[in-house]
C-alpha positions as CSV (number, residue, x, y, z in Angstrom):
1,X,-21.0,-6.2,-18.1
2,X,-19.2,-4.3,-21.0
3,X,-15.9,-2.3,-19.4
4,X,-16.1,1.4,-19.7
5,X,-13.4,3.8,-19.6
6,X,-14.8,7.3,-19.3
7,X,-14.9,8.9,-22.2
8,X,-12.4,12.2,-21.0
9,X,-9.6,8.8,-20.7
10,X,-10.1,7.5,-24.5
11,X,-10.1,11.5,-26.0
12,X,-7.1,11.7,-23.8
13,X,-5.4,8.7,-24.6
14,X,-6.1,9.5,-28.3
15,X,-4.6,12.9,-28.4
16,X,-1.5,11.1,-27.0
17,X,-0.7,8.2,-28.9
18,X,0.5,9.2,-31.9
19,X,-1.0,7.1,-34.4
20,X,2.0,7.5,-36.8
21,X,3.9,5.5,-34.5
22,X,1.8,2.6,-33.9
23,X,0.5,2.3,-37.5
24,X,4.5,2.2,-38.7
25,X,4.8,-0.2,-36.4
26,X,2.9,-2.8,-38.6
27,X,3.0,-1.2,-42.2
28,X,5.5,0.3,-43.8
29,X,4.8,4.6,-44.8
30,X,6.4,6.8,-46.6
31,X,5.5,10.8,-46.5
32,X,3.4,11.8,-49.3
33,X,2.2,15.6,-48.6
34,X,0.5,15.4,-45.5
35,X,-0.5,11.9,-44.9
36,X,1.7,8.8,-45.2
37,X,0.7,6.5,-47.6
38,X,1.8,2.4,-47.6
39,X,0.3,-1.2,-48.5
40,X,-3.3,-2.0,-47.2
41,X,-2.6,-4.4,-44.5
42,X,-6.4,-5.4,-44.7
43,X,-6.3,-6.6,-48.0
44,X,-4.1,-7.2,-51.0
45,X,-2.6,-4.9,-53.1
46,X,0.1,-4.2,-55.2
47,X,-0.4,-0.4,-55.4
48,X,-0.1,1.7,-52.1
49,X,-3.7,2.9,-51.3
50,X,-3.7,3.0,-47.2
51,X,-3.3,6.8,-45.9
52,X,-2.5,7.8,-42.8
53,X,-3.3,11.6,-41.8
54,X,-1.0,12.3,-38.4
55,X,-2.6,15.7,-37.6
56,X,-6.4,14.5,-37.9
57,X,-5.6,11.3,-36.3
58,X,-7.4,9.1,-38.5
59,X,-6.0,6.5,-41.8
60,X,-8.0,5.3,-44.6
61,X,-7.9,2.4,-47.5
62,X,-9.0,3.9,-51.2
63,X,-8.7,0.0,-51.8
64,X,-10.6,-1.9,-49.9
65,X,-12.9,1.1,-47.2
66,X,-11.2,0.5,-44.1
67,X,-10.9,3.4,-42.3
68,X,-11.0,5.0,-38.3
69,X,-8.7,6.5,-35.7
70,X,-5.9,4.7,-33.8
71,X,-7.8,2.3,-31.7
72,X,-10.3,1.2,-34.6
73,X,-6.7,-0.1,-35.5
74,X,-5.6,-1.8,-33.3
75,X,-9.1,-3.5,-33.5
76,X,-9.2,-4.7,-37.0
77,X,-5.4,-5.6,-36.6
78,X,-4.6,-7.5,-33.5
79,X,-8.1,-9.1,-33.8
80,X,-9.1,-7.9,-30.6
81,X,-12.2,-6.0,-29.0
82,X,-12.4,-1.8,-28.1
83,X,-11.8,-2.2,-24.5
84,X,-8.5,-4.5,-25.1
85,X,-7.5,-1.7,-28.0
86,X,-7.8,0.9,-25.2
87,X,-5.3,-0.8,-22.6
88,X,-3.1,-2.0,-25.3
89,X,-2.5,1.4,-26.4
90,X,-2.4,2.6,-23.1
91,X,0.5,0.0,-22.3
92,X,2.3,1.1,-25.3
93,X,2.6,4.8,-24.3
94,X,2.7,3.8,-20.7
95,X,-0.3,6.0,-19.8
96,X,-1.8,4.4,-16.1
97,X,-5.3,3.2,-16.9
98,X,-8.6,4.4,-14.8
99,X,-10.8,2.3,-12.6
100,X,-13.5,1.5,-15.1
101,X,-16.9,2.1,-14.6
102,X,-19.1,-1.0,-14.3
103,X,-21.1,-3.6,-12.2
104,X,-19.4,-4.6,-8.9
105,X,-18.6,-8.2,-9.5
106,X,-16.8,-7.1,-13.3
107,X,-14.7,-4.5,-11.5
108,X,-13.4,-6.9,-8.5
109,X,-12.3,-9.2,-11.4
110,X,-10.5,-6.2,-13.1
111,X,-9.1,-5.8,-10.0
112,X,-8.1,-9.4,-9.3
113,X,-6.2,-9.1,-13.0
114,X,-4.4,-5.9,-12.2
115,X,-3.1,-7.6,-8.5
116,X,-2.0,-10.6,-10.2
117,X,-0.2,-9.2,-13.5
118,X,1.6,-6.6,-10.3
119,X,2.4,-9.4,-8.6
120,X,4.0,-11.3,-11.6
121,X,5.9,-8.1,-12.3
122,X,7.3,-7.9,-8.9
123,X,8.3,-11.6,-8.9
124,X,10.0,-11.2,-12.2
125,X,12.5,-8.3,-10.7
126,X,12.7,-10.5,-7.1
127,X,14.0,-13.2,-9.5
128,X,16.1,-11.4,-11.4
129,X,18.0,-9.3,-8.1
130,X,18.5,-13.1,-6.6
131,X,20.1,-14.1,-10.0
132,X,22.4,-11.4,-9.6
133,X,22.8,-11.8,-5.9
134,X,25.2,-14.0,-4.0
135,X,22.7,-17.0,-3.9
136,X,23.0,-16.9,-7.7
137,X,26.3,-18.1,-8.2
138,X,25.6,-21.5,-9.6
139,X,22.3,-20.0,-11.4
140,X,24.4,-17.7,-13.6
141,X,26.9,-20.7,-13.8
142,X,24.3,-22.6,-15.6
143,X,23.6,-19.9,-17.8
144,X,27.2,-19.8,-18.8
145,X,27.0,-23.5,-19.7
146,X,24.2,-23.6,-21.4
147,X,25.9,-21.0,-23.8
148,X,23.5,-17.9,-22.8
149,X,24.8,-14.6,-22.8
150,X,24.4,-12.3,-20.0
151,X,22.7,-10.5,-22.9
152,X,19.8,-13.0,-23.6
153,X,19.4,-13.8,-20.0
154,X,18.3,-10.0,-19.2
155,X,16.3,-9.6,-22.5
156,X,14.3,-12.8,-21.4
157,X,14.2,-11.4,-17.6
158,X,15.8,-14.8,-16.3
159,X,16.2,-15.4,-12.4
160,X,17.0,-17.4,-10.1
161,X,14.2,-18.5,-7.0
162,X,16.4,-19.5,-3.9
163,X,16.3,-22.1,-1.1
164,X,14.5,-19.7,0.9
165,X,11.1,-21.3,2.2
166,X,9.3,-17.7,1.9
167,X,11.4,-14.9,0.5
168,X,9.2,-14.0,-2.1
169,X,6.0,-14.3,0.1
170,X,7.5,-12.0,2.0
171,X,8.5,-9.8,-0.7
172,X,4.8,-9.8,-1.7
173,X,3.3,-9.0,1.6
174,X,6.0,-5.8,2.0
175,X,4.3,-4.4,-1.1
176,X,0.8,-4.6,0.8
177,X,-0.5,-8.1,-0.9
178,X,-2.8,-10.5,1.0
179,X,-2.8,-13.8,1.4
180,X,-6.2,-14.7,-0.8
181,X,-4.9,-12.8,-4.0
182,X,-1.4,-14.4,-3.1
183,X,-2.8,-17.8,-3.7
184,X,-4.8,-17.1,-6.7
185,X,-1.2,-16.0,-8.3
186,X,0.0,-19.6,-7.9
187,X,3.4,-17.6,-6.6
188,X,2.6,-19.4,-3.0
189,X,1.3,-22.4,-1.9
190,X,-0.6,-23.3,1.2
191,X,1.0,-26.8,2.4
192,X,-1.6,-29.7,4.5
193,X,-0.8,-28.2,7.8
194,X,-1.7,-24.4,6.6
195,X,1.5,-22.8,6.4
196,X,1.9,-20.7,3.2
197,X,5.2,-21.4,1.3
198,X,6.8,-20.3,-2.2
199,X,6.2,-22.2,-5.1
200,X,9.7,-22.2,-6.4
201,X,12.2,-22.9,-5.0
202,X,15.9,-23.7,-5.8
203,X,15.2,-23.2,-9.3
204,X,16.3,-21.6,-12.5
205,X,13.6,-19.4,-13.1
206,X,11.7,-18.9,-16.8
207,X,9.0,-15.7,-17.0
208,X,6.1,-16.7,-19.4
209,X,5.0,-13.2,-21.2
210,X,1.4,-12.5,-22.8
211,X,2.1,-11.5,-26.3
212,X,2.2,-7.8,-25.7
213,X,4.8,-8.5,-22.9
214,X,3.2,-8.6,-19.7
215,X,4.5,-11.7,-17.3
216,X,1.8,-13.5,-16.4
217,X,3.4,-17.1,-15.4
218,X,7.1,-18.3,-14.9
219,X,8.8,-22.3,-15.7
220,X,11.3,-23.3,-13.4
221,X,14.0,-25.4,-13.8
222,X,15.6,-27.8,-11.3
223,X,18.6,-27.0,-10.0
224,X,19.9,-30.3,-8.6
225,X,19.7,-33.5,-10.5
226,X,17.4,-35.6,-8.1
227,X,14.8,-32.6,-8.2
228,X,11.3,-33.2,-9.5
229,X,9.5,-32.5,-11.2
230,X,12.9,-31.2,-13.6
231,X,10.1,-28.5,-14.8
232,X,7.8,-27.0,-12.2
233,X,5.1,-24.3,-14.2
234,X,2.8,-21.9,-12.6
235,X,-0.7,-23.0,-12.6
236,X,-3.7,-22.1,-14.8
237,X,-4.6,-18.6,-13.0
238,X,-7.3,-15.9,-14.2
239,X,-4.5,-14.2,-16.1
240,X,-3.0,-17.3,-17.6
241,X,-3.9,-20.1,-19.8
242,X,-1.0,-22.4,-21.0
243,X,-3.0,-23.7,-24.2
244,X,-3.8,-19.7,-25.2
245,X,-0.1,-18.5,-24.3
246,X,3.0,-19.1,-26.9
247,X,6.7,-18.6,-25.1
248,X,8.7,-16.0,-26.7
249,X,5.8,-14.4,-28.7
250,X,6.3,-11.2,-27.5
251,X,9.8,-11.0,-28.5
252,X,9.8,-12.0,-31.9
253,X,6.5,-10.9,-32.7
254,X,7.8,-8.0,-35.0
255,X,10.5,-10.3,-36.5
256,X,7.7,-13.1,-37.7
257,X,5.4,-10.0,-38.9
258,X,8.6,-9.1,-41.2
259,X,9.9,-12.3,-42.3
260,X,6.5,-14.0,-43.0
261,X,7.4,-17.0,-41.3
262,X,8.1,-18.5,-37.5
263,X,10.0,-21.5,-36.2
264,X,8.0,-23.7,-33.6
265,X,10.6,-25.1,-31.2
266,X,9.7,-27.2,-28.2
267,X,11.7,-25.5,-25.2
268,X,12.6,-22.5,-23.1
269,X,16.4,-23.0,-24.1
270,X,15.8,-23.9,-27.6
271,X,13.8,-20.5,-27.8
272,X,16.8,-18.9,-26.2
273,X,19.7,-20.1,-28.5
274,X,17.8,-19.6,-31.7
275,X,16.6,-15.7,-30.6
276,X,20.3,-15.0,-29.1
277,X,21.5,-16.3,-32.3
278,X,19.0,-14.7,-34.7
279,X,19.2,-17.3,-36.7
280,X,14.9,-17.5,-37.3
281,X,12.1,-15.9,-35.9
282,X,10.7,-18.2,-33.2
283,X,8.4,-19.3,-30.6
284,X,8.0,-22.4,-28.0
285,X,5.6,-24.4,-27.4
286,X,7.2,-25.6,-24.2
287,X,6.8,-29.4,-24.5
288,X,2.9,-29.6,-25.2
289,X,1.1,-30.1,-28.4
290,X,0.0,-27.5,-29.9
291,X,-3.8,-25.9,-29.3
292,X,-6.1,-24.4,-31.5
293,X,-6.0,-21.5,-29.7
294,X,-2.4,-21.2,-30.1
295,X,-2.8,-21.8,-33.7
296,X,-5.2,-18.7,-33.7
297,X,-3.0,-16.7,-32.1
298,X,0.0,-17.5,-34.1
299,X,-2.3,-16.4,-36.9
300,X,-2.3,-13.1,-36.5
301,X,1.3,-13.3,-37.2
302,X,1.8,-15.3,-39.9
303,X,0.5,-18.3,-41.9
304,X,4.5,-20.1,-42.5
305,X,5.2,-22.3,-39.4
306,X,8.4,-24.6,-39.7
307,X,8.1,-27.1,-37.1
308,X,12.0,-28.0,-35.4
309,X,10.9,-30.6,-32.5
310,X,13.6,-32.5,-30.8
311,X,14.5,-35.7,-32.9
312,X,13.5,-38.5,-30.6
313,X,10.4,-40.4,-30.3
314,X,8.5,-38.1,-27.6
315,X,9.3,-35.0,-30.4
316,X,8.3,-37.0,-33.1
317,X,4.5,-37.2,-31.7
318,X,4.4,-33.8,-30.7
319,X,5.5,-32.8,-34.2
320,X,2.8,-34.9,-35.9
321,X,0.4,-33.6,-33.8
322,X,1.0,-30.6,-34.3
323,X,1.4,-29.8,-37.9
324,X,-2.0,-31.8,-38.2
325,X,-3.1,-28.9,-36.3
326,X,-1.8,-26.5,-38.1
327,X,-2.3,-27.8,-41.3
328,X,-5.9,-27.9,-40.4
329,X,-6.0,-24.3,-39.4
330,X,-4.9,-23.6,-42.9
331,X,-1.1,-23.4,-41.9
332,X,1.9,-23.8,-44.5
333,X,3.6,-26.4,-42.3
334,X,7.2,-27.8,-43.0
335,X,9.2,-29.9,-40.8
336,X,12.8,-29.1,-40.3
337,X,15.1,-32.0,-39.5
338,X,17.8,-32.1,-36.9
339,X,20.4,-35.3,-36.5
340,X,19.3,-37.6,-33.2
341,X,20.5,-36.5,-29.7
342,X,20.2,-33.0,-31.0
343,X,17.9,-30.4,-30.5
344,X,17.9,-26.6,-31.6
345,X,19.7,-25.2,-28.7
346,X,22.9,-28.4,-29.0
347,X,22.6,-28.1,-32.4
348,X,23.0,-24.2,-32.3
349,X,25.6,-24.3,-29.6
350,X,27.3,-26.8,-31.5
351,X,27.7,-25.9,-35.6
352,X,26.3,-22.4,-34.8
353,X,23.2,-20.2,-36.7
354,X,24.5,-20.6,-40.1
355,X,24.5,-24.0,-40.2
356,X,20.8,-24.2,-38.6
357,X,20.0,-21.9,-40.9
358,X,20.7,-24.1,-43.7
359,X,18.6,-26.9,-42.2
360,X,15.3,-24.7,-41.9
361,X,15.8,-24.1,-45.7
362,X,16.2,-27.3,-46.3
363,X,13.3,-28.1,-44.1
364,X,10.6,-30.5,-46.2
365,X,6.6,-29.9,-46.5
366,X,5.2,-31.7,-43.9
367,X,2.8,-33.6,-46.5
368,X,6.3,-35.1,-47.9
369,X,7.8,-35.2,-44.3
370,X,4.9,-37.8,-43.8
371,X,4.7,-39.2,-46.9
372,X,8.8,-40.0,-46.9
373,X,8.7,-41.4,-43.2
374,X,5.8,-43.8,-44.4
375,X,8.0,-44.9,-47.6
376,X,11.2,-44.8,-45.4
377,X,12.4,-48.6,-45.8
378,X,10.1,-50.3,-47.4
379,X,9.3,-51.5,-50.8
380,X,6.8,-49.6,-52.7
381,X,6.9,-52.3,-55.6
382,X,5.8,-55.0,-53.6
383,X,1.9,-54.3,-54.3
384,X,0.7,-55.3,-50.8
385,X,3.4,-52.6,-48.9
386,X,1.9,-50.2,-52.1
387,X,-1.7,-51.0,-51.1
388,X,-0.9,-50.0,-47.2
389,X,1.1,-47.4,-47.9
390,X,-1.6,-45.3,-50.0
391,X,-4.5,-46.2,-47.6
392,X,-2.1,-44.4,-45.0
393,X,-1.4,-41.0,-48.0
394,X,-5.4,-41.6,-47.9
395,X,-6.2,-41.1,-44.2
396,X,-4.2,-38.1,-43.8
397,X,-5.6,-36.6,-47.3
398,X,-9.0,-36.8,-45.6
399,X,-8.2,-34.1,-43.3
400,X,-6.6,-31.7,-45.7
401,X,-9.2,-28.9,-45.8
402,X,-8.6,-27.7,-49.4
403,X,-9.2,-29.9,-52.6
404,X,-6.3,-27.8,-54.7
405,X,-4.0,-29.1,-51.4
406,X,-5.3,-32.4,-52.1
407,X,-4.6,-32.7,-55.2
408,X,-1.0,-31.9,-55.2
409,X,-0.5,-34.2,-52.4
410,X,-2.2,-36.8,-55.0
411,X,0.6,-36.1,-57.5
412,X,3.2,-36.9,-55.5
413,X,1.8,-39.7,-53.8
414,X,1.8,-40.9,-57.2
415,X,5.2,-40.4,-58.1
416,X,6.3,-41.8,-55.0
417,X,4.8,-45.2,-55.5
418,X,5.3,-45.2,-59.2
419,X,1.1,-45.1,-60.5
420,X,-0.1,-43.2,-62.5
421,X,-1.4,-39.8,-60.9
422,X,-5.2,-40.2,-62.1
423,X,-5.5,-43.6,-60.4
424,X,-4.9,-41.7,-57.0
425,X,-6.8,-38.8,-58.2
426,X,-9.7,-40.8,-58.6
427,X,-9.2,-42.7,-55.2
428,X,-8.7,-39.0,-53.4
429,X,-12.0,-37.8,-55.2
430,X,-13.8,-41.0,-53.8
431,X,-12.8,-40.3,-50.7
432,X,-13.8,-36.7,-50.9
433,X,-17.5,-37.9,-52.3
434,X,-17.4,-40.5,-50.1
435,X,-16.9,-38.4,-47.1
436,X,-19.4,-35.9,-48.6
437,X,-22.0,-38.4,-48.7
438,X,-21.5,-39.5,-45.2
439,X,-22.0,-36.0,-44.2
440,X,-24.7,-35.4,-46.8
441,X,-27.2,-38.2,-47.0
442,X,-29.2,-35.6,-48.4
443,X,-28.1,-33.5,-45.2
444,X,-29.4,-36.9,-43.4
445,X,-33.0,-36.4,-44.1
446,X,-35.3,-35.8,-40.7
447,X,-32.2,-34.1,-39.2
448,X,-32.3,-30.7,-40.3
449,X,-29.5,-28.5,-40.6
450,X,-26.3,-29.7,-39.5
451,X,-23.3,-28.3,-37.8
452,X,-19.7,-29.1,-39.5
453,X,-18.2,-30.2,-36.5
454,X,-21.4,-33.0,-36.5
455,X,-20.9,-33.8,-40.2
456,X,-17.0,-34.6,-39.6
457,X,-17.7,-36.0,-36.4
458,X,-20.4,-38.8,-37.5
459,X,-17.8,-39.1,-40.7
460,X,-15.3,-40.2,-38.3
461,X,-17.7,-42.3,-36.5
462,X,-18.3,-44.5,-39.6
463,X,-14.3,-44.3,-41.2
464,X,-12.3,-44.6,-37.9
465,X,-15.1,-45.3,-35.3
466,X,-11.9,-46.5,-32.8
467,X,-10.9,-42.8,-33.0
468,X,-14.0,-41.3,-32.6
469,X,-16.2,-43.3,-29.7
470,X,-13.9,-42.0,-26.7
471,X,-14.6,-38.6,-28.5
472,X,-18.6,-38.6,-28.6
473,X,-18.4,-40.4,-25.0
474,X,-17.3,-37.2,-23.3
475,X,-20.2,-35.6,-25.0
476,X,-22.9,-34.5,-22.1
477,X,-26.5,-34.3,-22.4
478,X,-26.4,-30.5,-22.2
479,X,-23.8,-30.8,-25.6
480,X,-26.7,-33.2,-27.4
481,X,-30.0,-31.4,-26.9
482,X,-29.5,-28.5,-28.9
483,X,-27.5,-30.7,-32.1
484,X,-29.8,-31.9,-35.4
485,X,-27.5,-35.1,-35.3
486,X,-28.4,-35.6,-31.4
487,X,-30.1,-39.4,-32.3
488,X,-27.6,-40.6,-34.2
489,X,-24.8,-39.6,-31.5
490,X,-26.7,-40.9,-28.7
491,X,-27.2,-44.0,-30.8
492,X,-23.0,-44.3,-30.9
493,X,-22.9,-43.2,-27.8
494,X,-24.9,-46.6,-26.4
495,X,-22.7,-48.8,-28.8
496,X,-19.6,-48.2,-26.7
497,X,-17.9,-51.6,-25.9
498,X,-19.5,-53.6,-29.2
499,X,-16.4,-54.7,-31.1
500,X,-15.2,-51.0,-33.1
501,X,-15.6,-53.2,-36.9
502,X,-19.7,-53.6,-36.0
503,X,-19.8,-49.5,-35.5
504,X,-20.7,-48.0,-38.8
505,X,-23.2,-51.0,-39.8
506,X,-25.2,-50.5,-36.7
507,X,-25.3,-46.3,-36.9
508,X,-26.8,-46.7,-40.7
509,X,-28.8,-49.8,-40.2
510,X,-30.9,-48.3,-37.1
């Protein structure tokens, strides 16, 4: 069921947010007679065409047509629906919002949401008064060694959980919470013989925000050295999704819109050294690959990601993985290097923000990033080492979504290993046909139309079919029936275990 605020909330709500205000915060006005005038952010121009009228309530683009009050906004630029538009703006102007009026089973979720998020927000401040207490002694210690001002630790609302088997729980239950909707917050746990307990414990304690600031999930760290995991995270919960939640995103948020560009580090304290010593806007990815989702939301922001991983092995892969990612999601991507045994928050505490600074400038494409750790050691004269380094430049040129990307890649790929540039032109333009023709086969005659996703997946199956089985193996019969390609993936599907060479001859032969 769609949410509905009554109608006498939204006027309401309207008459007090002052549009003026929120539309600054994203463009830059100046006054010109009784509107404000400024930059289109919905579309590109060099010539100031975007009004704003404060007393009607409403802005407009001469440009490109856009136009409507304060919440069609906040629609068209955070990407979001009306209903979400409503509470944001509600949350900016602190205005409480209204039961809404719906079907049962949509409001008890509503509900569920609005318990959890209250809890989070009361766990944050228990946290926070225990930091502060006398069982945070060695919790504010560690804060002082890892070279955090008392500054940063309350503008990232850091605290301490104690020893104590239930002090939060019992915080909780004071404020009138039950046990059901204390579970479903992941705050507690129920142990084998039924007695409830506190999640965290002993731990330094990390809230997770949603982008427009609400906690929704904390990461805490071990306070003692035998202590496992050394990273305990909430679980996945109704109000939060690790793969759709970036750390420190609500923070720098304005400073990424500004700057055009956002540094992707790997860890809470790495997020904390470069913020405290505003060296680069930043977020964390807290130790995982990124996810699409992620990627989509880091959209919004900007389309400039410099990727600072820690420099060992374990970063390495995460990095790769990543800017693949991104670079797929249409990302500029480059890779900033750090020396070994030191990541951003060492480095930062070390030779200070100037001198990271200077690496992120000096940070390479991630194309070359790739292409120089391939050529790193080796030599490119020797034509066998020539002919294995370009099939690698080859396989990651087959997932660069744009030809014009592709073919600067070419060029230096070229220069690199010393041919000619039209040589690997030509080899990056078969690929291209080639990988069209896999996909096209006159769209595979018999089959209909086909998705994208089943084009580059059946394109995979016959390039790098070791990749791709696993992949179409977790396919279910529910995911087939509906897809043109639904043969020819059932075919692959029955040829799991024949030797992964035989794979493409037997999907075109049958």
């Amino acid at each position: 069921a769609m949410a509905l605020f009554p109608q006498t909330f939204i006027d309401d709500l309207r008459m007090q947010a002052d549009i003026l205000r929120v539309i600054q915060e994203y463009v830059p006005l100046r006054k010109a007679g009784v509107n404000w005038k400024g930059l289109c952010p919905f579309h590109n121009e060099k010539t100031p065409s975007f009004q704003v009228n404060p007393d009607k309530g409403f802005f407009h683009c001469f440009g490109c047509g856009v136009g409507g009050d304060v919440f069609k906004f906040l629609e068209l630029h955070e990407k979001i629906g009306f209903t979400d538009a409503v509470r944001l703006l509600a949350q900016k102007f602190g205005v409480p919002l209204p039961e809404l009026q719906e079907g049962s089973d949509g409001r008890a979720d509503n509900n569920t949401r609005e318990a959890l998020l209250k809890m989070h927000e009361i766990a944050a401040a228990y946290f926070r008064e225990q930091l502060d207490g006398p069982a945070g002694v060695r919790a504010r210690q560690l804060v002082k060694d890892r070279g955090v001002t008392p500054a940063t630790a309350q503008a990232l609302g850091f605290g301490f959980a104690p020893q104590s088997r239930d002090g939060l729980k019992t915080r909780l239950q004071q404020q009138g919470f039950t046990l059901t909707p204390m579970l479903q917050s992941g705050l507690v746990v129920q142990r084998e013989n039924g007695e409830v307990v506190d999640r965290f414990r002993n731990r330094f304690m990390i809230p997770i925000c949603r982008d427009t600031g609400s906690v929704i999930a904390f990461g805490g760290r071990a306070m003692e050295s035998d202590q496992v995991p050394k990273y305990l995270n909430s679980p996945e919960t109704p109000i939060y999704s690790k793969g759709r939640t970036l750390y420190g995103l609500n923070q720098t948020k304005p400073h990424i819109r500004k700057l055009g560009y956002v540094v992707l580090v790997e860890g809470y304290f790495d997020f904390a050294q470069v913020f405290q010593s505003n060296a680069a806007p930043v977020v964390a990815s807290c130790g995982t690959a990124l996810t699409q989702q992620q990627a989509q939301l880091l959209r919004r922001f900007t389309s400039r990601v410099v990727l600072c991983y820690d420099p060992d092995a374990a970063g390495e892969g995460a990095a790769e993985k990543s800017s693949e990612l991104l670079v797929k999601e249409g990302f500029d991507v480059n890779v900033a290097m750090l020396d070994r045994g030191l990541d951003p928050d060492t480095f930062i505490q070390q030779r200070g923000a100037d001198a990271y600074r200077a690496r992120l400038k000096a940070s390479r494409p991630y194309l070359e990033y790739l292409m120089d750790q391939a050529a790193r050691g080796v030599n490119l004269q020797d034509p066998e080492t020539q002919r294995g380094f370009l099939n690698k430049m080859l396989a990651i040129a087959a997932w660069l979504p744009e030809a014009t990307t592709r073919d600067q890649f070419a060029d230096k790929v070229a220069h690199r290993a010393g041919i000619t540039a039209e040589v690997i032109q030509h080899e990056f333009r078969k690929l291209a046909a080639r990988r069209q023709t896999v996909m096209a086969r006159n769209e595979l005659p018999g089959l209909g139309d086909i998705k994208k996703a089943e084009k580059a997946l059946i394109w995979w199956l016959i390039q790098r079919p070791g990749e791709a089985l696993p992949v179409v193996g977790t396919l279910q019969e529910d995911d087939l029936k509906p897809l043109a390609t639904r043969r020819v993936l059932e075919l692959a599907q029955s040829l799991h275990g024949l030797p992964t060479d035989q794979v493409p001859s037997a999907l075109i032969q049958r």
